[in-house]
N, C-alpha and C positions, 0 to 999 in steps of 0.2 A: 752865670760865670762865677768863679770859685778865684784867688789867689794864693801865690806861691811866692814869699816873700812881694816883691810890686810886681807880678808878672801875673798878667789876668789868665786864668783856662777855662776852657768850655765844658764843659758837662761831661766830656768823655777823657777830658785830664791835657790838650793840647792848647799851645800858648798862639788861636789862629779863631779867625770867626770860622763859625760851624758852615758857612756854604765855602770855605776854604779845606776843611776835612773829607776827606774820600775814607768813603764807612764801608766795606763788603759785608753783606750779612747771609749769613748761611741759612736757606729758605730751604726748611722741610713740605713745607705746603701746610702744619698746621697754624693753630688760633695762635701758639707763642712767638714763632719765628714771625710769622706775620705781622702782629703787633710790636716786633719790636722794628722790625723793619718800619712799619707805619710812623711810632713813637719816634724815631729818629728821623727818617722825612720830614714829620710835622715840626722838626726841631732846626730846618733847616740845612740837615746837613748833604752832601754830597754822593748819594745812597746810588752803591749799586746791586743789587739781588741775584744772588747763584743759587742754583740748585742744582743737586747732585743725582744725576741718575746711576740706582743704587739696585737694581736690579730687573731683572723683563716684568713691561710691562704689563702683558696679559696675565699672570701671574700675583700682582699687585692688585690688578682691578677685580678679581677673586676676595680679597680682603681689604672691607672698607676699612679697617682701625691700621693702617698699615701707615707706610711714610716712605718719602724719596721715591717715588715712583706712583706711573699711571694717573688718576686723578688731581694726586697732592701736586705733581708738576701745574698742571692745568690751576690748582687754585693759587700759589704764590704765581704765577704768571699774572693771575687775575687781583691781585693783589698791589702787585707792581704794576701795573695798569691804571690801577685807580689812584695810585699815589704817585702816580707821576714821574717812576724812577726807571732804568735800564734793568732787565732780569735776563740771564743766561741760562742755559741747563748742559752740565759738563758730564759726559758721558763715564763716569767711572766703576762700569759693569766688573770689568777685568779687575781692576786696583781692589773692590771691595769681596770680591770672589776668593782671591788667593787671600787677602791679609784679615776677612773677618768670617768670612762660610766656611773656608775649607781650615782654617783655624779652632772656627767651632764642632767641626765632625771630629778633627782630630783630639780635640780635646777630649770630648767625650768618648771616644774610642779608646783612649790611657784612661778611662777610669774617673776621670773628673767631669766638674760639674764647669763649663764655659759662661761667662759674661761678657754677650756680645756688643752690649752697647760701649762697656769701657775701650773693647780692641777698636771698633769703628770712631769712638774721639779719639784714639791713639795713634790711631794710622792714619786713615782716611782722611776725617775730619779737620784733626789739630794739626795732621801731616802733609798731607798731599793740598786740600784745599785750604790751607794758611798760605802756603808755597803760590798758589795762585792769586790770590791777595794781595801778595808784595808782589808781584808782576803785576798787575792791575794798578799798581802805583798805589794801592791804599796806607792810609797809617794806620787803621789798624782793621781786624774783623771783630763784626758783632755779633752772637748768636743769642737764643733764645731760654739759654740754661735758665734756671734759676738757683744764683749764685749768687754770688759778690766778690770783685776783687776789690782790697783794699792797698793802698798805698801804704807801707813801713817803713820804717828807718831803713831798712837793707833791701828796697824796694815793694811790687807788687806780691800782695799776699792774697790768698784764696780763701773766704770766708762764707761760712753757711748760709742759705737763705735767708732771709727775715720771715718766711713763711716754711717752716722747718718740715711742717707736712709737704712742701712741694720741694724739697732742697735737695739738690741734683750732685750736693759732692762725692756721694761716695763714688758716682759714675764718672768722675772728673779729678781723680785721684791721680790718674798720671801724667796728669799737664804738667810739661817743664817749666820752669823759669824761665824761659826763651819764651815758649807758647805763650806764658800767662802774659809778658810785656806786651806782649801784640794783640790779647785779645779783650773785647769789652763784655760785659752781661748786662744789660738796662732794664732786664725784669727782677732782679737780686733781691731789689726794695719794695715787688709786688705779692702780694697775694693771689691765686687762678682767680678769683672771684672778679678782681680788680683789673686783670689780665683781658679778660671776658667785656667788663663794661669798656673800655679803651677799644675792642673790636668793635664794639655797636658803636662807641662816640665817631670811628673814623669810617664809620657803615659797611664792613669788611665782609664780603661773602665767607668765612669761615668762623664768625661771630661765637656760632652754637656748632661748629663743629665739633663731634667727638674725639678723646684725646686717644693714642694713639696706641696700643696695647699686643703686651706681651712680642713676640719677636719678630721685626719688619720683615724677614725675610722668608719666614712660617708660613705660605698662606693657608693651609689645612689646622693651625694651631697645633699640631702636631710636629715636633722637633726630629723627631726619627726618621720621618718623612723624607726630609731633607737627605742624612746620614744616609739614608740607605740607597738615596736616590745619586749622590756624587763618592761616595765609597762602598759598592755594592759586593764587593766581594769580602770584605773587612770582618761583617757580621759571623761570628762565630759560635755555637753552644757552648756550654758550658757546664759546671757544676754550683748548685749552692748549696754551702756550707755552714751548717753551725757555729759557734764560734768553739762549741766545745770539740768540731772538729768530725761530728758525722755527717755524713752527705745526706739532705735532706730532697732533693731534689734535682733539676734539670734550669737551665735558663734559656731566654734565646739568643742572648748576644749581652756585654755588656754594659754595651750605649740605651740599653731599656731601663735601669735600674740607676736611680743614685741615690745619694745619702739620706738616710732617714727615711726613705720609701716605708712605705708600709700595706698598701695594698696595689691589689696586680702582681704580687712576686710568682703567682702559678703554682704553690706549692699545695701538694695533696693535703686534705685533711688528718686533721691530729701530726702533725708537724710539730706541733710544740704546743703546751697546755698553756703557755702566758703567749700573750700577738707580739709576734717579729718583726722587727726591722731591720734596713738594709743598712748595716754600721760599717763595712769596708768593701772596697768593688779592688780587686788583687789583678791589677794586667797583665801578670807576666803568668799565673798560672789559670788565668781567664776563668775565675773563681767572684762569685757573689758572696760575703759572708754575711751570716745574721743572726739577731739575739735580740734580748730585751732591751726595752726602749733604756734603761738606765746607761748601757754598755755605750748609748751614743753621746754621753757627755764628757766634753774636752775641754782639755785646757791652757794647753801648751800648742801654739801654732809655729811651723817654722817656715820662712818669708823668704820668695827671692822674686829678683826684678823690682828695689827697691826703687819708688820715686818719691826724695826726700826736699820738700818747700817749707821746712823750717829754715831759723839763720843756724848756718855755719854747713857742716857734712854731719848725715846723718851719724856715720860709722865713730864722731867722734865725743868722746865720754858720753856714748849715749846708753852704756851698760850698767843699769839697775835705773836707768828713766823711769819715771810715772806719766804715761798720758792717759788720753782716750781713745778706744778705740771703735769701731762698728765692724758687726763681721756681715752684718747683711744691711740689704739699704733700706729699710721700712724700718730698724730697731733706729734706740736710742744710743748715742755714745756709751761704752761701758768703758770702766778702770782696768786696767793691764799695767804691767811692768817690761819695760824690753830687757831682754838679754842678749851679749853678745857671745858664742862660742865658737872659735876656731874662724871668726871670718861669720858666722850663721848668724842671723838676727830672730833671734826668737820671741813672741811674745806671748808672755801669761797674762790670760784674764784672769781675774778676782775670783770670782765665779764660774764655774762649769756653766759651757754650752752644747745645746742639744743641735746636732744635723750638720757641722762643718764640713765642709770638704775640700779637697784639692782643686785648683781651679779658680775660685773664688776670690774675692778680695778681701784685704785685712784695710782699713783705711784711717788714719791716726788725727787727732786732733786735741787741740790744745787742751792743759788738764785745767786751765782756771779762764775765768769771765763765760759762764755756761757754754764751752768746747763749742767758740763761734770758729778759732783758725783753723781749716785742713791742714795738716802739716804733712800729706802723702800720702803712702799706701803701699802695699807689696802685694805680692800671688800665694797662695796658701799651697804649700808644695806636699807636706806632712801635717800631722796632729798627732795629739799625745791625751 
């Protein structure tokens, strides 16, 4: 228990004993979700376990590294079984179809590159199953991230893992302040390793399960797959283009190609005497363009679908800011400058990067105490 001026709280920030707290914890069927559900059990609290069915079954049981579906059901069942809590599985085939599959063909079909785990915590996740939550009468939901939210003077803030190799912000960039009040992270302060040992302390059949890779709803690992199989007529030829503007070849559609490609473009030999890459994919004239790797370093991103979890409004004197920023989720924070133009929020990095695209996420964090606060994120719409 922790205190708040004299008012005692429990571990998850509530002024109530823990089997007075009603905890929902969103059960993917792997080792994190599971252990944290377990962690909270073992803590006494008032645990109930949802799982989300996120796509057909048969389909799923095709790919063991997969989640929300076919097996993973079966193990957070077994999981909430041995710890003694109530587990559901809420059918959300349709909800997750239209707002995260058919988001991602379309994405790719405009030319960009989709990130489909942020739209599924965006919609699904932090939308639709938070919403089920507060009908269940919970105070709050638990998942499995690894995160931290911390308490600030202008309330809950959203801060990086303590295990920076496992830190899940960039994916968790567009949680509201509304989201974030209501939800918990109780692996924030772990390490996977430490994750791992807390499954065998509470003998969890998903102990040494493998984590879960590349994109849930892929079971070929193949993305086009997908594309071609719920927008089949979409796929169109094309041309690929030089940058200096001669047509070098043919493509087959392009949702095959994104930024920074380098091999598979199909192009006949002696195409170019330096190796090409694919530096802009043009929708409107269904054009592949490419050149040397130099021509794909940017540095000017411009942002929309701002979701801003600093204090005050993003929009305000936040023109010539210095934060940090990450444009992919494995780098490091790097130094940018925001600009505002016309209403546009643009941000420069310091340094040229290689392979950015539309699509993507820009995700901003504090520029002092080693960039622990997420302060948000945007969609990368342009580059420069």
């Amino acid at each position: 228990m922790s205190e708040v001026g004299n008012i005692s709280l429990n571990s998850l920030g509530f002024a109530k004993a823990n089997s007075d707290t009603r905890v929902v914890v969103a059960m993917s069927g792997g080792v994190d979700s599971s252990v944290c559900a377990a962690l909270l059990a073992s803590e006494g609290y008032d645990i109930i376990g949802v799982t989300l069915q996120l796509y057909d079954h048969g389909e799923a049981v095709k790919k063991a590294k997969a989640c929300c579906a076919g097996q993973d059901i079966y193990d957070a069942k077994r999981v909430a079984e041995m710890m003694n809590f109530p587990h559901y599985v809420l059918d959300y085939e349709d909800n997750f179809r239209e707002k995260v599959i058919e988001n991602f063909a379309d994405t790719y079909l405009a030319g960009s590159t989709p990130i489909p785990c942020v739209r599924c915590n965006q919609t699904v996740k932090f939308h639709d199953l938070l919403a089920v939550a507060k009908d269940l009468g919970a105070d709050c939901m638990a998942t499995g991230h690894y995160i931290n939210r911390v308490m600030g003077p202008e309330g809950a803030e959203l801060h990086r893992a303590h295990d920076h190799g496992k830190d899940q912000s960039y994916f968790l960039f567009a949680t509201t302040r509304e989201q974030l009040d209501y939800l918990r992270f109780p692996l924030g302060g772990f390490s996977k390793s430490e994750t791992r040992t807390l499954a065998v302390k509470y003998g969890l059949n998903v102990a040494s399960k493998p984590d879960s890779q590349d994109i849930c709803f892929v079971p070929t690992g193949k993305y086009t797959d997908v594309i071609e199989k719920i927008r089949p007529s979409a796929v169109t030829h094309g041309e690929i283009v030089h940058l200096n503007g001669k047509v070098l070849g043919k493509h087959r559609g392009i949702m095959y190609y994104t930024i920074g490609q380098r091999r598979g473009l199909g192009l006949p030999d002696g195409s170019g005497l330096e190796p090409l890459f694919v530096i802009k994919i043009d929708q409107v004239m269904n054009q592949v363009i490419v050149g040397p790797r130099e021509a794909l370093r940017r540095k000017k991103l411009w942002l929309e679908d701002i979701n801003w979890l600093g204090d005050g409004e993003y929009n305000q004197n936040l023109d010539g800011y210095k934060l940090k920023v990450k444009v992919r989720s494995t780098r490091s924070p790097v130094n940018a400058t925001f600009l505002l133009l016309d209403d546009e929020l643009i941000v420069e990095l310091d340094e040229a990067d290689e392979g950015l695209s539309p699509g993507q996420a820009c995700v901003f964090y504090s520029s002092e105490n080693f960039a622990k606060r997420t302060l948000g994120g945007g969609w990368i719409v342009k580059t420069e």
